[in-house]
C-alpha positions, 0 to 999 in steps of 0.5 A: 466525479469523473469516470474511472480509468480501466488500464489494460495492465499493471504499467498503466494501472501504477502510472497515476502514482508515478505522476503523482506529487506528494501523495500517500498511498496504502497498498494492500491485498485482501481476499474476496471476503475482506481477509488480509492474512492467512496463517499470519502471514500475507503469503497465500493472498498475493501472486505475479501480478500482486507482487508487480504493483506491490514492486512498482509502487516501491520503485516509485516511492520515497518511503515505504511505511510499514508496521514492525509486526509486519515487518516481523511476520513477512520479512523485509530484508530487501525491498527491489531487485537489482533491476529495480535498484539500478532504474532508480539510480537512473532516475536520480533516486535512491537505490530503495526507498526509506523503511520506515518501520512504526511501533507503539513505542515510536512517535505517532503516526500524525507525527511521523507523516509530518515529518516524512512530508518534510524530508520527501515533500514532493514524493510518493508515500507508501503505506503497506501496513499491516492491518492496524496501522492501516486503520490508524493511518486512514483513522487520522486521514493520513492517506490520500490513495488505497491500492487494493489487491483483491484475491481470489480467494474466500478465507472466512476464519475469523482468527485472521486480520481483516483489511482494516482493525481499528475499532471505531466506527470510520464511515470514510468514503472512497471514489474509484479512480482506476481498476486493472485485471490480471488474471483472477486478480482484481486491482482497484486505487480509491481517492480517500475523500475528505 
């Protein structure tokens, strides 16, 4: 295990995952004390800095995946910016990546990686959640990487989803790759180990 890097900035910070080949990346946000929403709703957790990695990793990936509950409670109406859309036209890319929205009624999640990793073989992967199909996600070891956002903020209440809900036991170890600081915002990127 080699030392993790400490980037200086949210540029350095993202740089691993824009290098990155065929890789599946979850990106989330958490309070301190592990809670991922408040009111519902992600909202109150983010902030500049959180919303600069969330957009970066964006603007890398070829598919942002994402659960329709979340898609229902946080709205994604437009993934990037014009500015955004416009640098990785120049790249060759796609104005915006894939959505691709995951429901109980659609196929599993094994299935649907499967199939993105057909289509997008070489590229960046994203999962944004939300909190349980985080858990089915790294429950069938189907991410690589988790970028962690983590708030300044101690929410308690239990009535709001954790980082993670699945019900069984996981006991999944994590490597620290790399750490940023904005603010009073904490930002570490894990290797999942297998």
């Amino acid at each position: 295990m080699s030392a993790p890097s400490l980037h200086a900035d949210i540029e350095g910070f993202l740089a691993p995952l824009r290098d990155a080949n065929a890789l599946t990346a979850a990106v989330m946000v958490t309070s301190v004390d592990g809670r991922a929403t408040i009111a519902g709703r992600v909202g109150e957790l983010t902030g500049d800095a959180d919303q600069q990695v969330l957009l970066g990793a964006r603007e890398a990936a070829a598919a942002v995946i994402v659960g329709a509950s979340t898609i229902a409670a946080e709205g994604y109406d437009r993934l990037l910016d014009d500015q955004a859309r416009a640098r990785r036209q120049a790249r060759g890319m796609t104005p915006e990546p894939e959505l691709v929205s995951v429901s109980r009624s659609g196929p599993p999640p094994p299935e649907l990686m499967a199939d993105l990793r057909r289509r997008h073989p070489d590229a960046l992967l994203i999962c944004e959640g939300g909190p349980r199909l985080l858990g089915l996600m790294v429950s069938e070891h189907l991410i690589d990487q988790l970028v962690l956002g983590i708030s300044p903020l101690l929410v308690g209440d239990d009535s709001q989803k954790r980082l993670l809900e699945i019900a069984q036991p996981l006991g999944i170890e994590l490597e620290l790759l790399g750490l940023a600081l904005s603010g009073d915002h904490l930002f570490l990127r894990y290797g999942i180990l297998r």
